[in-house]
MIKEBA-184808 format. One line per field, with one value per residue: residue number from 1; x, y, z of N, C-alpha, C in turn. Coordinates in Angstrom, 1 decimal. Atoms other than C-alpha are relative to their C-alpha. Example, Ala and Ser with C-alpha at 12.3 -4.5 7.8 and 13.67 -1.06 7.14 Angstrom:
! residues 2
drenba: 1	2
n_x: 0.9	-0.9
n_y: -1.2	-1.1
n_z: 0.0	0.0
ca_x: 12.3	13.7
ca_y: -4.5	-1.1
ca_z: 7.8	7.1
c_x: 0.9	-0.8
c_y: 1.2	1.1
c_z: 0.0	0.8
***
This chain:
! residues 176
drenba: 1	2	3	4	5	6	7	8	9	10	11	12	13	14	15	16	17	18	19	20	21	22	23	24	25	26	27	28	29	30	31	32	33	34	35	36	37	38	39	40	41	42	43	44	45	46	47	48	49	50	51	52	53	54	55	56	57	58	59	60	61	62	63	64	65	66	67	68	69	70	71	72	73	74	75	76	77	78	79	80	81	82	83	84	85	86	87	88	89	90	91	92	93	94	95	96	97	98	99	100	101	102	103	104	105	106	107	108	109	110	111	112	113	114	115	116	117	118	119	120	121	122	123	124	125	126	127	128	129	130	131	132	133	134	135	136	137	138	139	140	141	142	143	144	145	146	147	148	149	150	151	152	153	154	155	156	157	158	159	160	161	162	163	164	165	166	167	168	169	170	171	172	173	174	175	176
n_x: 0.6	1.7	1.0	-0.2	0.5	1.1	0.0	-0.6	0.6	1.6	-0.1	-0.1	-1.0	-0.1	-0.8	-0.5	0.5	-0.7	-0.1	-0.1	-1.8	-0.6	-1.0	-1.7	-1.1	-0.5	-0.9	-0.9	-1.1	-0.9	-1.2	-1.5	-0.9	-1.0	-1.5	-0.9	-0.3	-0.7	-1.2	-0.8	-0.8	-0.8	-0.9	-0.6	-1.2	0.2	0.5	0.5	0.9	1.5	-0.4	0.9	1.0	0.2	0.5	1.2	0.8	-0.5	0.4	1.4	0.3	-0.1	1.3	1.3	0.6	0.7	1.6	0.5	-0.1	0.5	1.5	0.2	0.2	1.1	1.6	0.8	-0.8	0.6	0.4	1.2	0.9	-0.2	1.0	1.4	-0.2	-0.9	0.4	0.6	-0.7	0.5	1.0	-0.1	-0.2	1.3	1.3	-0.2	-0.3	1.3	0.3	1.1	0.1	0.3	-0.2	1.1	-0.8	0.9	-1.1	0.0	-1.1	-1.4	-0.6	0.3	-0.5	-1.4	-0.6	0.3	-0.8	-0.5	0.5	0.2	1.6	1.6	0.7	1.5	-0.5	1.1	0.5	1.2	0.1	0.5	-0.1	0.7	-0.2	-0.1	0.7	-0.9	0.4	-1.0	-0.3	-1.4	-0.8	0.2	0.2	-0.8	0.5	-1.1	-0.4	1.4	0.2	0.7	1.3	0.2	-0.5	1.3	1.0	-0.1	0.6	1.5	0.2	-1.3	-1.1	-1.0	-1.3	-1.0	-1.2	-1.7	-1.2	0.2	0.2	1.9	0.1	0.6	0.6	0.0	1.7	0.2
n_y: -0.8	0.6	-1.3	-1.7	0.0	-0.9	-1.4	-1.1	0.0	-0.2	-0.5	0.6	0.7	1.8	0.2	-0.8	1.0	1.2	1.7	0.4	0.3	0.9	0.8	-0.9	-0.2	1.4	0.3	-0.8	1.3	1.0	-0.1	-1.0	1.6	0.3	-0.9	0.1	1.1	0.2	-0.7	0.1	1.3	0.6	0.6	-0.2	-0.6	-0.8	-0.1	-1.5	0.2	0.7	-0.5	-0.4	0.5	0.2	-1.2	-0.3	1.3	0.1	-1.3	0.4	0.7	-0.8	-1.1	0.6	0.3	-1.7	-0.4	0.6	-0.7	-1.4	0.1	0.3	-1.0	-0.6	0.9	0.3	-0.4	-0.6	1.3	0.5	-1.1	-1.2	-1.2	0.8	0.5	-0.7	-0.1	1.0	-0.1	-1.5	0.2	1.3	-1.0	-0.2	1.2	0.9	-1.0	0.0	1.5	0.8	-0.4	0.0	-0.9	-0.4	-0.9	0.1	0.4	1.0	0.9	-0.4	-1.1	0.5	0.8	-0.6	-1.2	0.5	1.0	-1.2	-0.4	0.9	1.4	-0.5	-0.9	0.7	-0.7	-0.3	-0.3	-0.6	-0.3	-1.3	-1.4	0.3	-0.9	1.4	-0.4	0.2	0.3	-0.3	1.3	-0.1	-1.2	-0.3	0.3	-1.3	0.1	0.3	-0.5	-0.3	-0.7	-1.2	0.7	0.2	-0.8	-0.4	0.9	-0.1	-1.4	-0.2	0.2	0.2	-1.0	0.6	-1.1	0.7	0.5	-0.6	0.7	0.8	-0.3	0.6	1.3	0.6	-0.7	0.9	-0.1	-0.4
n_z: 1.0	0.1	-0.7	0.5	1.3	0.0	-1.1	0.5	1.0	-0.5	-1.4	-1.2	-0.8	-0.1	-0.7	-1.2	-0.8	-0.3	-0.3	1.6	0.6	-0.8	0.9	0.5	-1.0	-0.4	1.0	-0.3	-1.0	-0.1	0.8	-0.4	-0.7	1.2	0.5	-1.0	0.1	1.4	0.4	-1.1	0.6	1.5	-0.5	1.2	-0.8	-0.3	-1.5	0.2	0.7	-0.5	-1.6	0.1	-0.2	-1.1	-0.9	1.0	-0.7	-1.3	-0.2	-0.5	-1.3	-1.2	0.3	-0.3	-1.7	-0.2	0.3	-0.8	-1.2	-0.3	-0.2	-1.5	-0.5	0.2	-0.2	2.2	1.0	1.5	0.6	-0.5	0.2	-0.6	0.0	-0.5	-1.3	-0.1	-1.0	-0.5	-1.7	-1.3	0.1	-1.1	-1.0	-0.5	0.0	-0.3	-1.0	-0.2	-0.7	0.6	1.3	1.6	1.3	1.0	1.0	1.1	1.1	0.7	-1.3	0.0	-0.5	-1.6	-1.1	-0.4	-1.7	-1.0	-0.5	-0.9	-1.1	-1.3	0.3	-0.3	0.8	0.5	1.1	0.4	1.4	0.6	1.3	0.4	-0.5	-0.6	-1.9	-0.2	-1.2	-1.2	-1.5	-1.1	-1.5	0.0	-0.2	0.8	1.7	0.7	1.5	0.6	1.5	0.2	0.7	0.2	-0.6	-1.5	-1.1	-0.3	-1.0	-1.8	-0.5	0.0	-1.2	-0.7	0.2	0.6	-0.1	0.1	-1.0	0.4	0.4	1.2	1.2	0.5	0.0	-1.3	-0.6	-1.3	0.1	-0.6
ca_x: 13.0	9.4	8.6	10.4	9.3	5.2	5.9	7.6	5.2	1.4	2.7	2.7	4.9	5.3	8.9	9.5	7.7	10.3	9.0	8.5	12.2	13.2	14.2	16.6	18.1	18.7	19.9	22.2	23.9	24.2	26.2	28.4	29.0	29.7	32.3	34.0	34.2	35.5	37.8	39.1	39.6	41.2	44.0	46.3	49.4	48.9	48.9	48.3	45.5	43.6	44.9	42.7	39.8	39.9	40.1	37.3	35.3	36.2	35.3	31.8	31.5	32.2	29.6	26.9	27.2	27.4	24.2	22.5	23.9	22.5	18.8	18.9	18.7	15.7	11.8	10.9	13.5	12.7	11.8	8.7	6.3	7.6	4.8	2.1	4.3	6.4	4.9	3.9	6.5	5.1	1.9	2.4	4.1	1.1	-1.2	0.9	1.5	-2.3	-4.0	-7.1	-6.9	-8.8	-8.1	-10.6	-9.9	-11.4	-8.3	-7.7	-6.3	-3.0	-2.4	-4.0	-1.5	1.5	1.0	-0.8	2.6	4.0	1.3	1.0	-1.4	-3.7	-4.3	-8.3	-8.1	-11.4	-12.4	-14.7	-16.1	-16.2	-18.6	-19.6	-19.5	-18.4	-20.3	-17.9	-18.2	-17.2	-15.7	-12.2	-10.0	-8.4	-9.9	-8.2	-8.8	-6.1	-5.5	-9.3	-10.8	-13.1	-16.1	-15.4	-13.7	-17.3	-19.3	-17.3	-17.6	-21.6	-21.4	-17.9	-15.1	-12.1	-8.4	-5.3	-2.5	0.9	3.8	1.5	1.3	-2.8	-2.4	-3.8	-6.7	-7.9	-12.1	-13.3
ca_y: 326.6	324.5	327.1	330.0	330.0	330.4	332.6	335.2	334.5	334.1	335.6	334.1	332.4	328.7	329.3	331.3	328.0	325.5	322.0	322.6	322.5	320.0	317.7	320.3	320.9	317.2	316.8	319.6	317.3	314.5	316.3	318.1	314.4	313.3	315.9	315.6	311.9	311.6	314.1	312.9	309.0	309.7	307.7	310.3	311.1	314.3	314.9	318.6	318.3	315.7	317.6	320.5	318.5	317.1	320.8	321.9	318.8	319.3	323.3	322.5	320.2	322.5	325.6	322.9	322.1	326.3	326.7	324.1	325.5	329.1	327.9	326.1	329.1	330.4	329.8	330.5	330.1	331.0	327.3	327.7	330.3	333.2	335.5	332.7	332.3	335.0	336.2	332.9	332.7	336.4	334.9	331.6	333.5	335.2	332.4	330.1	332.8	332.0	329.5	328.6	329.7	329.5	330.5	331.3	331.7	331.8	330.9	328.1	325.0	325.1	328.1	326.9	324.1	326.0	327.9	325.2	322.9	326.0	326.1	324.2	321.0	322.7	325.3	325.0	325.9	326.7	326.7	328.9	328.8	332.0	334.2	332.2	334.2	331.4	331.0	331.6	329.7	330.8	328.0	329.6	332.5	334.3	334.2	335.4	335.6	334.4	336.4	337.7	338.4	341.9	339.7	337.8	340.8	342.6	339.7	339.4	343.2	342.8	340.8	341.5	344.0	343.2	344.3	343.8	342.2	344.0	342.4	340.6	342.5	342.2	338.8	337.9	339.9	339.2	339.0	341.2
ca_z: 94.3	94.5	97.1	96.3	93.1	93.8	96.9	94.2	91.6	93.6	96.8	100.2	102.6	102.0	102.1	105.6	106.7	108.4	108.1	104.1	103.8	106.2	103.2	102.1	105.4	105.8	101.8	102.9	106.1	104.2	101.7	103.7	106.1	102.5	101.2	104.8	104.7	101.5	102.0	105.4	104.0	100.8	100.5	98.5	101.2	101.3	105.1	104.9	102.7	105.3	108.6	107.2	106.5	109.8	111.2	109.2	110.9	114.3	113.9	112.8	115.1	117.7	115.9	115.9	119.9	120.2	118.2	120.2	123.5	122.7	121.2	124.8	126.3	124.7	125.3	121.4	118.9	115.5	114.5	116.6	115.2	116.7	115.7	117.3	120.5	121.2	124.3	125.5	128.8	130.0	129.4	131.6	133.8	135.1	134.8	136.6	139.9	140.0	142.7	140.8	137.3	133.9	130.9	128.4	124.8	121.2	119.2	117.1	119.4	118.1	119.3	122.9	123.1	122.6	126.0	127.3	127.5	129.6	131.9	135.4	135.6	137.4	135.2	133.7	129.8	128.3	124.4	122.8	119.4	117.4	117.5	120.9	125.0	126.9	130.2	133.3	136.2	139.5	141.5	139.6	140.8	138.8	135.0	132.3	128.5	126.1	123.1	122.9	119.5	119.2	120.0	122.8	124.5	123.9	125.2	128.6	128.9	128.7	132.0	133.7	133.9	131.5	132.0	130.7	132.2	132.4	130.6	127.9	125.2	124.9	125.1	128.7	129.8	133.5	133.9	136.8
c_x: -1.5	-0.2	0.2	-0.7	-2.0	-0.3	0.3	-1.2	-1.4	0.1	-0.2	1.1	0.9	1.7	1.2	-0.5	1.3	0.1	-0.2	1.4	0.8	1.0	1.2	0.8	0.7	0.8	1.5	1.3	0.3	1.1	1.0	0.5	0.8	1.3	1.0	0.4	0.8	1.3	1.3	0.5	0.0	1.0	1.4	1.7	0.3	-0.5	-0.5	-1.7	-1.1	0.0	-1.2	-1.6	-0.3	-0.1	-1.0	-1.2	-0.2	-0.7	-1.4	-0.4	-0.5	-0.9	-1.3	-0.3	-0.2	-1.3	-1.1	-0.2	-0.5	-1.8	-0.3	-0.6	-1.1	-1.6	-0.4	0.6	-0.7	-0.8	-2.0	-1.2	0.1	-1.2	-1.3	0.0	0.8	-0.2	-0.1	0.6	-0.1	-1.4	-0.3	0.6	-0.6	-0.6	0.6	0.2	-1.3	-0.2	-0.9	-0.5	-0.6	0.1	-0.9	0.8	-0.6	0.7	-0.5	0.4	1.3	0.2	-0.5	1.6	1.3	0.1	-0.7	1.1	1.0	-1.0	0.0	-1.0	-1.1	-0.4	-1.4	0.3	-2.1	-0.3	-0.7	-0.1	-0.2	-1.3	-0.8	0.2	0.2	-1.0	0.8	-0.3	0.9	0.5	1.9	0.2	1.5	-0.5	0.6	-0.1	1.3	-0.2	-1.7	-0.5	-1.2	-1.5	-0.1	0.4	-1.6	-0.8	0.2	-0.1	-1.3	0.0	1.1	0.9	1.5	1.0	1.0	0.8	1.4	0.7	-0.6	0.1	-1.0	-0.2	-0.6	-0.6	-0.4	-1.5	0.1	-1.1
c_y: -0.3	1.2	1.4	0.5	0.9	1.1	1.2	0.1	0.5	0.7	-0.5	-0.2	-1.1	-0.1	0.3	-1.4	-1.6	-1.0	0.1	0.1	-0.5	-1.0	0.8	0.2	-1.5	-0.6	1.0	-0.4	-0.9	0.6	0.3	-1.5	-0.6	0.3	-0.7	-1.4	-0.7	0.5	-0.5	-1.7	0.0	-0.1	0.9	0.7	1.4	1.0	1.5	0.3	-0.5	0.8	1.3	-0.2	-0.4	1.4	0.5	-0.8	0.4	1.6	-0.2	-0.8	0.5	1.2	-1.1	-0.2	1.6	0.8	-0.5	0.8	1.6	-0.3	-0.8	0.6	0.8	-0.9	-0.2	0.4	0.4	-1.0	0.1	1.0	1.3	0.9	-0.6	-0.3	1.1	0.4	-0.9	-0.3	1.0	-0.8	-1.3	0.1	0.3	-0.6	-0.8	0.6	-0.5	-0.7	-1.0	0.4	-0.6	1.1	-0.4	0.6	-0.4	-0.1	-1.4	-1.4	0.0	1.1	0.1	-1.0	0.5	0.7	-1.1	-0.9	1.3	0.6	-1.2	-1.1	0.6	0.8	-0.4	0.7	-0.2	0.5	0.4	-0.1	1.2	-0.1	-0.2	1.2	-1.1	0.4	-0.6	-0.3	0.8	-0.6	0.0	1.4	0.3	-0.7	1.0	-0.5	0.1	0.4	0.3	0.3	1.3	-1.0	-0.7	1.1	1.2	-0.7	-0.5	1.2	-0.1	-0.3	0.1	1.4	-0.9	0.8	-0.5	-0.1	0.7	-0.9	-0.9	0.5	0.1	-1.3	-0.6	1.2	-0.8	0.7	0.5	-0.5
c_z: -0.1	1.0	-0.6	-1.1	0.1	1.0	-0.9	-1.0	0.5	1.2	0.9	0.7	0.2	0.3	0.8	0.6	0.2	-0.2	-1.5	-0.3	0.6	-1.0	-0.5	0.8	0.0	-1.1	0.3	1.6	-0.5	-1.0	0.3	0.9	-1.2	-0.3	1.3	0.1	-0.9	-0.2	1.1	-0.2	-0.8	0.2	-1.4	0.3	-0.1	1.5	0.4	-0.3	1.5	1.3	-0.6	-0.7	1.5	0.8	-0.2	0.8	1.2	0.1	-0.4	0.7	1.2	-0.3	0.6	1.5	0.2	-0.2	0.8	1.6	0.3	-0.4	1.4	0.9	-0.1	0.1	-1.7	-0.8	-1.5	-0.7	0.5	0.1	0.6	0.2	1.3	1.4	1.0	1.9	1.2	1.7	0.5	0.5	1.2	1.3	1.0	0.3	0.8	1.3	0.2	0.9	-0.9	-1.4	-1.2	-0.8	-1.2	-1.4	-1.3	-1.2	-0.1	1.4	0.2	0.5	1.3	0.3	-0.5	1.1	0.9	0.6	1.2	1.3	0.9	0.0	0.5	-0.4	-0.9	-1.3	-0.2	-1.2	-0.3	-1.1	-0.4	-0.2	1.7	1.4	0.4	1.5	1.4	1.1	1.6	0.7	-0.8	0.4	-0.6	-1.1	-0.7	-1.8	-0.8	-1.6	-0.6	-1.5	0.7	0.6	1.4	0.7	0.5	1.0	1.4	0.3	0.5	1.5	1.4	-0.4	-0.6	0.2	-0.2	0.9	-0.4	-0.7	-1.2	-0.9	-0.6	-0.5	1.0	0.3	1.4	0.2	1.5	0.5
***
C-alpha cells in the first residue's frame, strides 16, 4: 500500500517497479512455508487433513520448478525492464555476426550494460555524452549506433551515411 498508495494519488510507477516490493514477495514465502509447516506437523490425527497439506506442498513445489523452467527459456522476462531490453537479443545478434565491431551510443550506461553482457568480448562499446558527435575511428568494421537519440543521429548524418538495421526495431543503426 506504501506504493500503491502515491502511484494512485501523485501518479507514477513506483509500484510496476520489482525490486520496491521484494520485501513483500519474500514476507509472502515466508508465510505461506509457515502456514504449510504448521499445517503439515500438527499433531492432531487427522490423516486426511495432513495428506492434503502435504499435496498442496508437493503441487507448489512442482508450479515453482515449472515457472523457473519456462522463465529459463526466455532472454527478457518481465523482471528485467522489458521496455529497456526487449529487443536486446535482435540487437546482439547483429553486432555479434560482426568481425570488428563498435558500438556507439548516447544512452544512459545502464542501458549500455544490459546489451553489453550479450555481446562478444571483442565487441568495442563507445559512450557518448549528450548533446556530444562522437569522433569515429576507422580501424573498426562495422559501426553501429545503439538506440540513437535525434541529435546524435543528425550529427553522424553530417559526416556519414546512417541506416537502420533490419530486425531492431530502430534500435541498431549501421554508420556508412
Amino acid at each position: 500500500m506504501a506504493l500503491i498508495g502515491p502511484d494512485v494519488i501523485l501518479g507514477g510507477r513506483r509500484s510496476s517497479i520489482t525490486r520496491y516490493a521484494i520485501p513483500s514477495y519474500l514476507g509472502i514465502q515466508i508465510a505461506v512455508a509457515y502456514l504449510i509447516t504448521a499445517k503439515t506437523t500438527a499433531i492432531n490425527g487427522n490423516t486426511k487433513h495432513l495428506k492434503r497439506w502435504q499435496y498442496g506442498a508437493i503441487a507448489l513445489l512442482f508450479c515453482g520448478i515449472i515457472s523457473c523452467i519456462v522463465s529459463a527459456q526466455f532472454p527478457v522476462w518481465w523482471h528485467k525492464s522489458h521496455s529497456k531490453s526487449r529487443y536486446n537479443p535482435q540487437v546482439a545478434e547483429i553486432v555479434n555476426q560482426a568481425k570488428n565491431p563498435l558500438v556507439v551510443s548516447d544512452k544512459i550506461p545502464g542501458i549500455m550494460f544490459s546489451l553489453s553482457h550479450s555481446l562478444n568480448p571483442d565487441v568495442h562499446l563507445q559512450m557518448v555524452l549528450p548533446p556530444g558527435i562522437p569522433q569515429i575511428p576507422n580501424t573498426f568494421s562495422p559501426i553501429f549506433v545503439y538506440r540513437p537519440t535525434e541529435t546524435l543521429k543528425q550529427g553522424i548524418k553530417t559526416n556519414h551515411q546512417l541506416t537502420e538495421e533490419p530486425h531492431s526495431k530502430s534500435w541498431l543503426w549501421r554508420v556508412e
